[in-house]
N, C-alpha and C positions, 0 to 999 in steps of 0.2 A: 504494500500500500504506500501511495506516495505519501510525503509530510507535508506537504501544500496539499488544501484542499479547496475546490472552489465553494462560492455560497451558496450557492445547490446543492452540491453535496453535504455541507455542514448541515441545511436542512433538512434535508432527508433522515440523515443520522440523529438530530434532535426527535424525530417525529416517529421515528421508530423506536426509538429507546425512550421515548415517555408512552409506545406503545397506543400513536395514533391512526397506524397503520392497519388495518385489518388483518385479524388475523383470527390465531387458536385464544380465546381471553383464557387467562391464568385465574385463579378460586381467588380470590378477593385479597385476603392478606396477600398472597405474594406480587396480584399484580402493584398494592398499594406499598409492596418497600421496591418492587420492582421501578417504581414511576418517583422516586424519592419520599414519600409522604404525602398528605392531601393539606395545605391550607384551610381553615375553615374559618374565614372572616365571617361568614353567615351560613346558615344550614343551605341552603340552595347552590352553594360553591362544589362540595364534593359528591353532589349526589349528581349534577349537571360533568362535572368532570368525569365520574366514572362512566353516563352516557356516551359522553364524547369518545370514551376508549371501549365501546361494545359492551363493558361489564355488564351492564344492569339495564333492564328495562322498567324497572320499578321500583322507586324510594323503598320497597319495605326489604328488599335484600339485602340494602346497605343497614339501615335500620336492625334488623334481624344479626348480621354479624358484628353489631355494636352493642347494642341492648341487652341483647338474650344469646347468643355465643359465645361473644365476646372473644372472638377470633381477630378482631379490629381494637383500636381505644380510640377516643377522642381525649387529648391530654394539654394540658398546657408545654410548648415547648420556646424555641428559637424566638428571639425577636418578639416575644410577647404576644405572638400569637397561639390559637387555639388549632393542632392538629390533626386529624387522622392516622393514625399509623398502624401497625402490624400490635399485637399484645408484648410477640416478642420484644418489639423496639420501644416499645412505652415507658421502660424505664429509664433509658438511656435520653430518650427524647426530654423526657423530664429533667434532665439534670440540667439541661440550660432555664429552667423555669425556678429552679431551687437556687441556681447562682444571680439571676437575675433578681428574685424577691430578697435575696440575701441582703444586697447590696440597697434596694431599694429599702427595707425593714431599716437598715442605719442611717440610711437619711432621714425618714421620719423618726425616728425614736432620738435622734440630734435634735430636727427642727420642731417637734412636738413634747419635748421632755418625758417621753415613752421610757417607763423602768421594766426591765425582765418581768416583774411581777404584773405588770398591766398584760404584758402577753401570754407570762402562762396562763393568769386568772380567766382570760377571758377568751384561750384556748380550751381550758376547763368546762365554761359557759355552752361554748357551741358545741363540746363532745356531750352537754349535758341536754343540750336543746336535741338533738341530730339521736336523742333512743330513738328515734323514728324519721324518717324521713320528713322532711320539709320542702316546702319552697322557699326561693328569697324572702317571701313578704313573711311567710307562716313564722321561718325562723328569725326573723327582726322583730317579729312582734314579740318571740318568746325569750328574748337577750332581755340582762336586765339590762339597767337605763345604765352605769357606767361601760358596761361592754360596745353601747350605741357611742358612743363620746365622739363627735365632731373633729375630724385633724384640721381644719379649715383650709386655705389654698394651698399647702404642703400637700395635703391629702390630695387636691381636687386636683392639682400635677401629677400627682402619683397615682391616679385612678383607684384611690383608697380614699374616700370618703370619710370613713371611719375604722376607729379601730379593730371590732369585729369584721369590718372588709378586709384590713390590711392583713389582720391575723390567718381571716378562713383562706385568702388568696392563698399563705403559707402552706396551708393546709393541703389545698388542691395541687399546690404543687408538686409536693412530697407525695401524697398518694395517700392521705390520711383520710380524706373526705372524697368522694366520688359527686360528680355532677351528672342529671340524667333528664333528658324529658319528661314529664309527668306523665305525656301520653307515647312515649317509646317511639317518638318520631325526632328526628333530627332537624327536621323543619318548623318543630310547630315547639310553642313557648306554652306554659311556663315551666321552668328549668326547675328540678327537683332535688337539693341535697342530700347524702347520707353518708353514715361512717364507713369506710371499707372494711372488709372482717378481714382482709385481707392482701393488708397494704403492701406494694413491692417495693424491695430495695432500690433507690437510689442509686446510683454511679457518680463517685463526681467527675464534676462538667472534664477535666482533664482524660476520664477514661473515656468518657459519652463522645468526643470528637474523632479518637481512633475507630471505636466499634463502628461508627455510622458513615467515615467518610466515604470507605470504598462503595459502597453501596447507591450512596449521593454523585459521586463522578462517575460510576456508572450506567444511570438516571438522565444525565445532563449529558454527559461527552457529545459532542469536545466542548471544555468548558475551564475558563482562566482561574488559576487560584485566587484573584480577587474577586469573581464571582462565588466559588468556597466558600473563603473567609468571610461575603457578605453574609452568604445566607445562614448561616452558624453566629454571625454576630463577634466572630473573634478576629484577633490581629492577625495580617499578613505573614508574620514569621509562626505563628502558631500552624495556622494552616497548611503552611511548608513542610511543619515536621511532621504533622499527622499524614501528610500523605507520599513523607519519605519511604514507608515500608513500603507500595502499593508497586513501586516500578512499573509509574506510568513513563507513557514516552509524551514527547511534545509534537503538535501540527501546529499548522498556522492556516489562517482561512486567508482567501482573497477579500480586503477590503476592509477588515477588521486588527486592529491593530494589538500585537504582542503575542505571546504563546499559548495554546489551548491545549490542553492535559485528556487523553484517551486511555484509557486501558487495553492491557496487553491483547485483548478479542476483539479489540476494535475493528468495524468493516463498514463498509460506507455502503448501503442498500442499494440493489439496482434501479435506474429510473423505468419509470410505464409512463403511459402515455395518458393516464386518468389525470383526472383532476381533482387533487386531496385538497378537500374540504373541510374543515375546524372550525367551531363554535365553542367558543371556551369560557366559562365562567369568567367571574372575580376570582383574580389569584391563583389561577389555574396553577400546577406545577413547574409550567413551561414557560407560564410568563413570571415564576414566583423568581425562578432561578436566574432570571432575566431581567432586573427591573426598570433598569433605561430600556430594554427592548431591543440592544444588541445584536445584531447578524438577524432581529426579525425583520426590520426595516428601517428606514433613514429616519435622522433625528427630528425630519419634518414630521415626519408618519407618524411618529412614537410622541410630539408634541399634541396631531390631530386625534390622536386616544386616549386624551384627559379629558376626565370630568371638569363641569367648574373650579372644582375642588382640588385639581390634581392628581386624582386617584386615576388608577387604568382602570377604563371600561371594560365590560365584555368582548373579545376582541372574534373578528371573525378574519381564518388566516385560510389563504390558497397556495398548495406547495409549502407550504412554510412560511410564506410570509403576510406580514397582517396589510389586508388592504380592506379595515374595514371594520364598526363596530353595531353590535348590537342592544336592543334594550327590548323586553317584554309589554306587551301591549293587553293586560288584566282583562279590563271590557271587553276586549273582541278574541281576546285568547290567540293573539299573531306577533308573530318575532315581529321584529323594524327593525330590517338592518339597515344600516347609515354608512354608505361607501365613504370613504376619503380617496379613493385614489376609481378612475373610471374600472368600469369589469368590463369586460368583454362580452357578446352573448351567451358564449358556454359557460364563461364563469359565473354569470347569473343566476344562469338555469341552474348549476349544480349547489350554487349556494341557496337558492329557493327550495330544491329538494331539502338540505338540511334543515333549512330554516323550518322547513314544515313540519319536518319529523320530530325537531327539538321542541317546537312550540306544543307540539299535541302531550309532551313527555312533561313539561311545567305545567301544562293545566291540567294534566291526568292526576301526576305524583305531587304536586309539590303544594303546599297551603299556609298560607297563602302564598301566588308567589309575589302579587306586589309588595308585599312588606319584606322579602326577602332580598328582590332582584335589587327593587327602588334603593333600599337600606345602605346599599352595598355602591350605588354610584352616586348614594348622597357624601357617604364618609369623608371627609378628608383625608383618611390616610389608613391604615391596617387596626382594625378593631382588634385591642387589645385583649389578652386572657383574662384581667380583670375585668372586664367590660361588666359582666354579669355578675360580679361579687359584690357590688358595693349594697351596704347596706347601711 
């Protein structure tokens, strides 16, 4: 295989290794450590994304191996967001959520005069509310009133409101408390706490970036160590060494600039003459690993796929690349997609055939989906794993 690779071929190989390609689908854990993990800014995010790769034709699959298998986790991990991932990876995934609230817990216990005793008491309080499952609201109501204590704009920074926020975030971190839909849907609110009978060990973040790299560069390939380092949230020299064992080798693309990391089974897919179609949620895999949008198109293109807000839309990509975004239309139950760059007639046509299939699969599976879709290209920016703790 050559070490220059053109930008077609770099997409190709992106779209087959996040397994956009049709094929045989893999039993759910392995395609979801197979594709690096699921982002899950909003419940509509990884259940649209497994469509997108054949997996599922129906929300309650995903549902089903989260809920009641438990062959999947949704966990707090990287970056402050909330994951998908395999049961196996779940703890490893966690240990960037335990080093992150770590760090965050001594900021506020500095800027809020927070003593050890404020936290265990009031870790004590929620293991004593939570004999039973709760909701957010059930369990606020049943804290006593120091456990509620106000952090004021420290907190409302720190997306910990209050102390029983900052403490259970701890909580969910580590694996002590478990979060779940009340109605065993991934889409639909309201969120249910309880204790785990059986919490996993923890990794710290130092082991959790060897176990998960190989598995993430082989998701992504070909793909720069400062793309790594992003999406793990650690330095450039850390990400180096975690993937000194790996003996990867380096390519370089046409037209992108610096070295891009393959592993050693690395093959660049043959071209057909179809025309691959993608419909990708918020935060898909593909564009998570991606976040300027990199080798998917020019920095015009990746400007014309902001929200107001700066968030990336729904993206919709031909061959690999994005020419084009989408948004859900609730009333009439139809995609609207919104070219930025002209289609062609066949690329129309076959982006309409998507369009159709996907829309009929949000208004079949998904409920709602404008509180889901909408939520997600109002944000500013990546809804935090605390988002739902604060109380």
């Amino acid at each position: 295989m050559s070490n220059v690779l053109t930008l077609a071929e770099a997409r190709r190989a992106w779209r087959a290794r996040q397994h956009l390609s049709a094929g045989a689908p893999l039993p759910l854990a392995e395609l979801v450590t197979a594709i690096g993990g699921l982002p899950c800014p909003v419940g509509a995010s990884p259940a649209i994304a497994l469509f997108a790769r054949h997996a599922i034709t129906q929300r309650s699959a995903l549902d089903q191996a989260l809920f009641r298998d438990r062959t999947l986790a949704l966990v707090p991990g990287p970056r402050g967001l909330s994951w998908v991932v395999s049961a196996a990876n779940a703890p490893a995934v966690r240990a960037f959520a335990v080093a992150e609230h770590a760090a965050r817990e001594a900021r506020l216990a500095a800027a809020c005069g927070l003593s050890s005793r404020d936290l265990l008491s009031t870790r004590d309080a929620i293991r004593a509310a939570l004999a039973k499952p709760r909701t957010s609201d059930a369990l606020r109501d049943a804290l006593p009133r120091e456990a509620r204590r106000d952090l004021g704009e420290p907190g409302r920074r720190a997306a910990c409101v209050t102390l029983a926020g900052l403490v259970l975030r701890g909580m969910w971190a580590v694996g002590e408390v478990d979060r779940e839909p009340a109605e065993g849907r991934i889409d639909r609110d309201p969120w249910r706490y309880r204790l785990d009978p059986m919490p996993r060990v923890v990794p710290p973040a130092a082991e959790a970036v060897p176990k998960l790299s190989l598995d993430w560069i082989k998701a992504h390939a070909p793909v720069s160590v400062r793309a790594f380092a992003a999406a793990f949230g650690i330095a450039n020299s850390r990400a180096v060494a975690a993937l000194k064992p790996h003996k990867l080798r380096s390519v370089s693309i046409e037209g992108l600039a610096g070295e891009h990391l393959v592993p050693e089974d690395f093959a660049v897919p043959e071209a057909d003459e179809s025309i691959a179609v993608d419909l990708l949620p918020v935060r898909d895999p593909l564009v998570d690993a991606r976040p300027d949008l990199a080798g998917l198109c020019s920095p015009d293109i990746a400007r014309s796929s902001l929200t107001r807000q700066g968030a990336i839309a729904p993206l919709i990509l031909v061959d690999g690349a994005v020419l084009g975004t989408w948004a859900f239309d609730a009333a009439l139950s139809q995609l609207r997609p919104r070219p930025i760059v002209p289609w062609s007639p066949a690329q129309s046509a076959a982006i309409d055939a998507h369009a159709e299939a996907l829309a009929g699969f949000i208004a079949r599976e998904l409920d709602p989906p404008t509180l889901h879709l909408a939520v997600a290209l109002r944000a500013p920016g990546p809804r935090s794993a605390s988002a739902d703790l604060e109380l």
